[in-house]
BARO-917879 format. One record per residue (C-alpha): residue number from 1; x, z, y. Coordinates in steps of 0.001 Angstrom, whole numbers. Each point is the difference from the previous one (the first is absolute). Example, Ala and Ser with C-alpha at 12.3 -4.5 7.8 and 13.67 -1.06 7.14 Angstrom:
2
<atom resi="1" u="12300" w="7800" v="-4500"/>
<atom resi="2" u="1370" w="-660" v="3440"/>
This chain:
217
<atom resi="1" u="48385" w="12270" v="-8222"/>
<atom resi="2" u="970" w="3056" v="-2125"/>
<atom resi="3" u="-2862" w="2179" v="1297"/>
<atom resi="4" u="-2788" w="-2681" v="-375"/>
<atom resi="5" u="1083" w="-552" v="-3471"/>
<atom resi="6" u="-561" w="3276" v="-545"/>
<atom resi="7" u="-3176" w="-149" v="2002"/>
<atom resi="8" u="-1004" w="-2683" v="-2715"/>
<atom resi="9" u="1210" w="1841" v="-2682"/>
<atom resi="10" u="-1652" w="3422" v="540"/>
<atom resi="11" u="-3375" w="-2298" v="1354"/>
<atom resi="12" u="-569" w="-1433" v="-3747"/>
<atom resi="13" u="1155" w="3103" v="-1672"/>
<atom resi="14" u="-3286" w="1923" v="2088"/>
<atom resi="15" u="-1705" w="-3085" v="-1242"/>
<atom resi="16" u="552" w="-77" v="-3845"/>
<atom resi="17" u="-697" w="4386" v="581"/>
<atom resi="18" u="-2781" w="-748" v="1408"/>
<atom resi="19" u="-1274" w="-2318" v="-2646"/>
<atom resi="20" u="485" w="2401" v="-2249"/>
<atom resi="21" u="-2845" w="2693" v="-971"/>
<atom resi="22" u="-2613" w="-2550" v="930"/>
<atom resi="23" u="-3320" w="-385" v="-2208"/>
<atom resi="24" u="878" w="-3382" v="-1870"/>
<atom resi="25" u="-3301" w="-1414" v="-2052"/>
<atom resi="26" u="1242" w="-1149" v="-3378"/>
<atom resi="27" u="-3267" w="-1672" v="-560"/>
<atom resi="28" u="-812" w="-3161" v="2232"/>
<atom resi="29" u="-4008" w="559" v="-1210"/>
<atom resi="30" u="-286" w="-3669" v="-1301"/>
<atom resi="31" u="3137" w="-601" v="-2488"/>
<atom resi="32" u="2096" w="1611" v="-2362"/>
<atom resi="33" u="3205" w="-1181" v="1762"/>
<atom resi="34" u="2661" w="3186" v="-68"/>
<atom resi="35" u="-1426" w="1058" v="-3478"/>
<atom resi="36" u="1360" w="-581" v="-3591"/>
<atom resi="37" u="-221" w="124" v="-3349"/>
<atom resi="38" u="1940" w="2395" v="-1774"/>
<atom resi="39" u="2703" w="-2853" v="-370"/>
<atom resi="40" u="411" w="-175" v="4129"/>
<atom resi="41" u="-2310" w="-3563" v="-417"/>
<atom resi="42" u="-2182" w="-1217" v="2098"/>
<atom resi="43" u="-3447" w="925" v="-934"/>
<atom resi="44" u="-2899" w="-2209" v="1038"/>
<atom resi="45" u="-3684" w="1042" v="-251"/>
<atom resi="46" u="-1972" w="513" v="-3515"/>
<atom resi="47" u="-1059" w="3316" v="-789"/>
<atom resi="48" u="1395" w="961" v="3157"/>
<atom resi="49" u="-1934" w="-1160" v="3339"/>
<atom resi="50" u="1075" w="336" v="3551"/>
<atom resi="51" u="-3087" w="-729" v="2593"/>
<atom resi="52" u="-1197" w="1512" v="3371"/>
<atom resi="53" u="2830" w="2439" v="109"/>
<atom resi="54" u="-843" w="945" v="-3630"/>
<atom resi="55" u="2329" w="153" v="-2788"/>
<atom resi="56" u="-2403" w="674" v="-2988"/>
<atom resi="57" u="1126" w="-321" v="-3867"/>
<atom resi="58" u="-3052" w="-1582" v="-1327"/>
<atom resi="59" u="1535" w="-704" v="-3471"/>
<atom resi="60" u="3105" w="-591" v="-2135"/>
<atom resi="61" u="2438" w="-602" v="2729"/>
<atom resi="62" u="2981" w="2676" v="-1406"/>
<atom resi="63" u="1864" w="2512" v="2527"/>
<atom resi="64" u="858" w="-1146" v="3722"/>
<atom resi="65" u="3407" w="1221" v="818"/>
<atom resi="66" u="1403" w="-558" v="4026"/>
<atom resi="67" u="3068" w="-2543" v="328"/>
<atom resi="68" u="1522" w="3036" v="2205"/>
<atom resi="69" u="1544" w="3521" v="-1182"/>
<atom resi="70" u="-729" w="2822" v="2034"/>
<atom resi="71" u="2458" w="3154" v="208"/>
<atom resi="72" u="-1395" w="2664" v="2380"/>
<atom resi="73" u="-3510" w="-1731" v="1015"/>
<atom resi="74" u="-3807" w="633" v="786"/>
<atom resi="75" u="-2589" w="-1608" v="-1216"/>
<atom resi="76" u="-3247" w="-98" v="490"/>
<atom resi="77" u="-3411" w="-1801" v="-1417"/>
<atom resi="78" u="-3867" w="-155" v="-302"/>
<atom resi="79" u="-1555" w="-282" v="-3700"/>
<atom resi="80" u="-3192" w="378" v="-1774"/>
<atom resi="81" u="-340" w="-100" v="-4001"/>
<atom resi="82" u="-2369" w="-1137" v="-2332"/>
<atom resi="83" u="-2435" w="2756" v="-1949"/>
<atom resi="84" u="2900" w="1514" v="-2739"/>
<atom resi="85" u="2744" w="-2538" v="1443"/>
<atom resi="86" u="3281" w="735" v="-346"/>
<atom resi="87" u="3147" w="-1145" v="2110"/>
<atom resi="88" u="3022" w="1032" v="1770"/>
<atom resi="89" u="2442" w="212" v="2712"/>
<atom resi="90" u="3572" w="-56" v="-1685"/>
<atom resi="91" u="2859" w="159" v="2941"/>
<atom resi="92" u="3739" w="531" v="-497"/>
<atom resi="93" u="-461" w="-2241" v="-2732"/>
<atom resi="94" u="3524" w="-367" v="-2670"/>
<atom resi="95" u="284" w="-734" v="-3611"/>
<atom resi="96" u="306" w="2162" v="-2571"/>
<atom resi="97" u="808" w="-1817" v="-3056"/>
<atom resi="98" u="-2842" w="-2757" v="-216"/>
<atom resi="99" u="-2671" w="1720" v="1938"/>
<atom resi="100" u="221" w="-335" v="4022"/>
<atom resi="101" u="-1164" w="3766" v="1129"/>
<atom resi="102" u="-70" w="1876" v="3228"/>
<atom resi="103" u="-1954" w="3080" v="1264"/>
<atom resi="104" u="-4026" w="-889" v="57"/>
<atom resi="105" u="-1990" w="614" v="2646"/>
<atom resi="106" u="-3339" w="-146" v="-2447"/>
<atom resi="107" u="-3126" w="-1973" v="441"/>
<atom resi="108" u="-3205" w="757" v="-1599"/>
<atom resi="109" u="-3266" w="806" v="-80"/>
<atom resi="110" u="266" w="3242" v="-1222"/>
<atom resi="111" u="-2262" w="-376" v="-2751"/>
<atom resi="112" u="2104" w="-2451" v="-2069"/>
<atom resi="113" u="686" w="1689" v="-3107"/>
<atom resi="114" u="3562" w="801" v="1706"/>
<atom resi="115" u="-924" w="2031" v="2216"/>
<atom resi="116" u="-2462" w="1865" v="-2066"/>
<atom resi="117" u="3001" w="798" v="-2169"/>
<atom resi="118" u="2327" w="1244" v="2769"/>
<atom resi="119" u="-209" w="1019" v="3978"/>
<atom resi="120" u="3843" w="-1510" v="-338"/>
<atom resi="121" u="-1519" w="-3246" v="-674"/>
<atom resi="122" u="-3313" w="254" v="2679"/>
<atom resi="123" u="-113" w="-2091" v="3911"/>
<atom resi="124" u="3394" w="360" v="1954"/>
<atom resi="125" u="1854" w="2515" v="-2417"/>
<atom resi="126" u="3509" w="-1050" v="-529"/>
<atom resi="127" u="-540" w="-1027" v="-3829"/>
<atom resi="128" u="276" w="1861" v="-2704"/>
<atom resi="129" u="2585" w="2465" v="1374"/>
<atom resi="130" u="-2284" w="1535" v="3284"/>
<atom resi="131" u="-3830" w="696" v="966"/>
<atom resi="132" u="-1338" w="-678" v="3709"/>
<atom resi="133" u="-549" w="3060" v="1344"/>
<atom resi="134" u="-3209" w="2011" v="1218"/>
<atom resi="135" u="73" w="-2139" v="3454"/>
<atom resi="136" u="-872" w="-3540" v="-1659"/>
<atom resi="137" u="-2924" w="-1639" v="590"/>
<atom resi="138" u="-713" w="-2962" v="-1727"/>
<atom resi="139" u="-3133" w="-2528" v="735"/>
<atom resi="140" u="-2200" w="-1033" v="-1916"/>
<atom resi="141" u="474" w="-2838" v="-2357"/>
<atom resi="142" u="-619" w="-3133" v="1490"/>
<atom resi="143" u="1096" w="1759" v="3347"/>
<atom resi="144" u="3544" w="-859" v="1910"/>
<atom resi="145" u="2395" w="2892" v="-137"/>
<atom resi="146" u="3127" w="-15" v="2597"/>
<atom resi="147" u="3699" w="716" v="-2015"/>
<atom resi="148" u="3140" w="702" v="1443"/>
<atom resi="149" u="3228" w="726" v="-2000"/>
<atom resi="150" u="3297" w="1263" v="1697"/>
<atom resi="151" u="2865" w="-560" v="-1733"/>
<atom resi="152" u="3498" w="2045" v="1648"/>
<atom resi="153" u="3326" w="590" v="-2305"/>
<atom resi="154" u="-1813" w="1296" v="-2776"/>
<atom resi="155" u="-2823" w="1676" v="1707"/>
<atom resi="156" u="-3228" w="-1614" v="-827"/>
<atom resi="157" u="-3863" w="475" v="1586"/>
<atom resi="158" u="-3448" w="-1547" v="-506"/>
<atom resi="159" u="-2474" w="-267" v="2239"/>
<atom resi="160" u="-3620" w="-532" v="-525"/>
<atom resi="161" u="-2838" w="-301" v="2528"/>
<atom resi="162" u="2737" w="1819" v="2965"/>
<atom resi="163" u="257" w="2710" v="-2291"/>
<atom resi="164" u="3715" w="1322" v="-1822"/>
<atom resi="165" u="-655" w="143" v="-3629"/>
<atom resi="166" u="2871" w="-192" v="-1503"/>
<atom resi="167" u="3399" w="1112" v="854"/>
<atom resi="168" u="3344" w="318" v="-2224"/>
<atom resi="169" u="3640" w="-594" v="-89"/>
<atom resi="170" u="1622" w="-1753" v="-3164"/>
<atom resi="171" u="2430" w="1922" v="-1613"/>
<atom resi="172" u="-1365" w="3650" v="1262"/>
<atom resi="173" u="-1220" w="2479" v="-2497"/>
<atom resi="174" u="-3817" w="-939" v="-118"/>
<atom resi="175" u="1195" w="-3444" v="-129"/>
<atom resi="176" u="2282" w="453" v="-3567"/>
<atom resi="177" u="-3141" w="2497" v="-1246"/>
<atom resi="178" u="-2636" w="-2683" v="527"/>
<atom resi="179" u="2521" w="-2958" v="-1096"/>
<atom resi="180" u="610" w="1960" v="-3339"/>
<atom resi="181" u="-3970" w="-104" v="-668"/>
<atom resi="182" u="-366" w="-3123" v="902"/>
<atom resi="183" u="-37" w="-3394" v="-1768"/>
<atom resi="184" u="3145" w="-1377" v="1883"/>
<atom resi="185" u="2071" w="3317" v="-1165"/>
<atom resi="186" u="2245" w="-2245" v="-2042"/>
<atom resi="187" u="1103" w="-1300" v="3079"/>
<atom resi="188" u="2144" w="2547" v="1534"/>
<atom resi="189" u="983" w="-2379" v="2842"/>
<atom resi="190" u="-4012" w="-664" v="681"/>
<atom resi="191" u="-233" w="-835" v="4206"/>
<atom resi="192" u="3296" w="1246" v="837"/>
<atom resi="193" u="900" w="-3505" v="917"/>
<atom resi="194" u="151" w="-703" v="4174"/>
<atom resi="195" u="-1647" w="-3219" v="144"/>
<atom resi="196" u="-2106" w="-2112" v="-1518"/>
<atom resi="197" u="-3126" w="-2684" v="336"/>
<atom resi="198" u="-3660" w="1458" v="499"/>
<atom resi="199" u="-2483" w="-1955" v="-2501"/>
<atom resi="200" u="-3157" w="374" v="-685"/>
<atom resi="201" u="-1829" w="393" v="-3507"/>
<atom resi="202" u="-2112" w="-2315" v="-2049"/>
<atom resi="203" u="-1636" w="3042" v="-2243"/>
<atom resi="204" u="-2927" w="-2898" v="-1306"/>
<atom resi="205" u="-2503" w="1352" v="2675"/>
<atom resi="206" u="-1109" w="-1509" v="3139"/>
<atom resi="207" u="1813" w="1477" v="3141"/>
<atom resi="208" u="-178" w="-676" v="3670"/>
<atom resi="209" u="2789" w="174" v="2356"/>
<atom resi="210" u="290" w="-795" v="3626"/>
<atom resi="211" u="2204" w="1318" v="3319"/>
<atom resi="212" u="3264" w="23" v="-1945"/>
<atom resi="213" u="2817" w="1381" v="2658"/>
<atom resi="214" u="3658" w="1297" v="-464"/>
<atom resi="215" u="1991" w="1538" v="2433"/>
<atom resi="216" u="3521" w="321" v="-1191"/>
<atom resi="217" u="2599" w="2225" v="1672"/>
């Protein structure tokens, strides 16, 4: 009895492994069920519109947070933006005073006015604190573009079109340079948190989303 107790035992531990580090969608491509506002409400659709496996913010609809925090994750999305539009992928998400902030994987056409001002600020850099590198390639606008992120400890990379563009580690050297000349160097604690929900930005342009997957280890 002992030893098929065990058997049992060691059968749903393989189990819940193996469930584990599995691509989970976080988008069901017709609803916004598992999204939020920045409350943890229920949001229901307005200026955001889910349809053929297409989350697109069409208008005032206000940032769509997950119901789920994610520690060490990956996560990975199609999106195509508007001529100039301007939105974001915020993950690791905490508060900081008022404002709910995490590290930004950035979304843009790279001629909005932001990213005129600052390669920190263009396609897939990691917001205001670092560039993509030489290897991105971005589509044109109107275009889908492929984004991964990969979030371990505090290492963080983002992915755009299969290519590594950006790749850091919070609290190294580079990291505490850039932070210093950045807008969030008031926050000395900025992304050093280990979890946190994934949302993504209403910026006031029209963005397109769709393929929405996290694996979490």
């Amino acid at each position: 009895m002992k030893c098929f107790i065990h058997t049992l035992a060691l059968a749903a531990l393989v189990s819940t492994s193996a469930a584990e580090g599995k691509w989970v969608s976080i988008f069901d491509g017709e609803t916004l069920k598992g999204w939020t506002n920045s409350g943890g409400k229920a949001v229901t659709e307005g200026g955001w519109i889910a349809e053929k496996g297409v989350l697109h913010r069409k208008g005032k609809g206000g940032d769509l947070f997950t119901e789920k925090s994610y520690a060490d994750f990956e996560f990975r999305w199609e999106w195509k933006i508007s001529p100039k539009g301007n939105s974001g992928v915020k993950y690791r998400v905490t508060e900081y005073g008022k404002a709910k902030l995490g590290p930004e994987y950035q979304i843009l056409d790279d001629a909005h006015p932001d990213g005129v001002k600052s390669i920190k600020r263009q396609a897939a850099s990691l917001y205001d604190l670092f560039p993509a590198n030489d290897k991105k390639k971005l589509n044109p606008v109107g275009d889908w573009n492929s984004s991964r992120v990969v979030v371990k400890g505090h290492h963080l990379q983002h992915y755009l079109n299969g290519k590594l563009v950006v790749d850091v580690t919070v609290g190294s050297d580079e990291w505490k340079k850039a932070l210093k000349n950045s807008k969030f160097k008031d926050k000395e604690n900025f992304a050093t948190n280990l979890s946190g929900r994934i949302y993504l930005q209403d910026h006031g342009d029209k963005v397109w989303y769709r393929k929405l997957e996290v694996k979490s280890e």
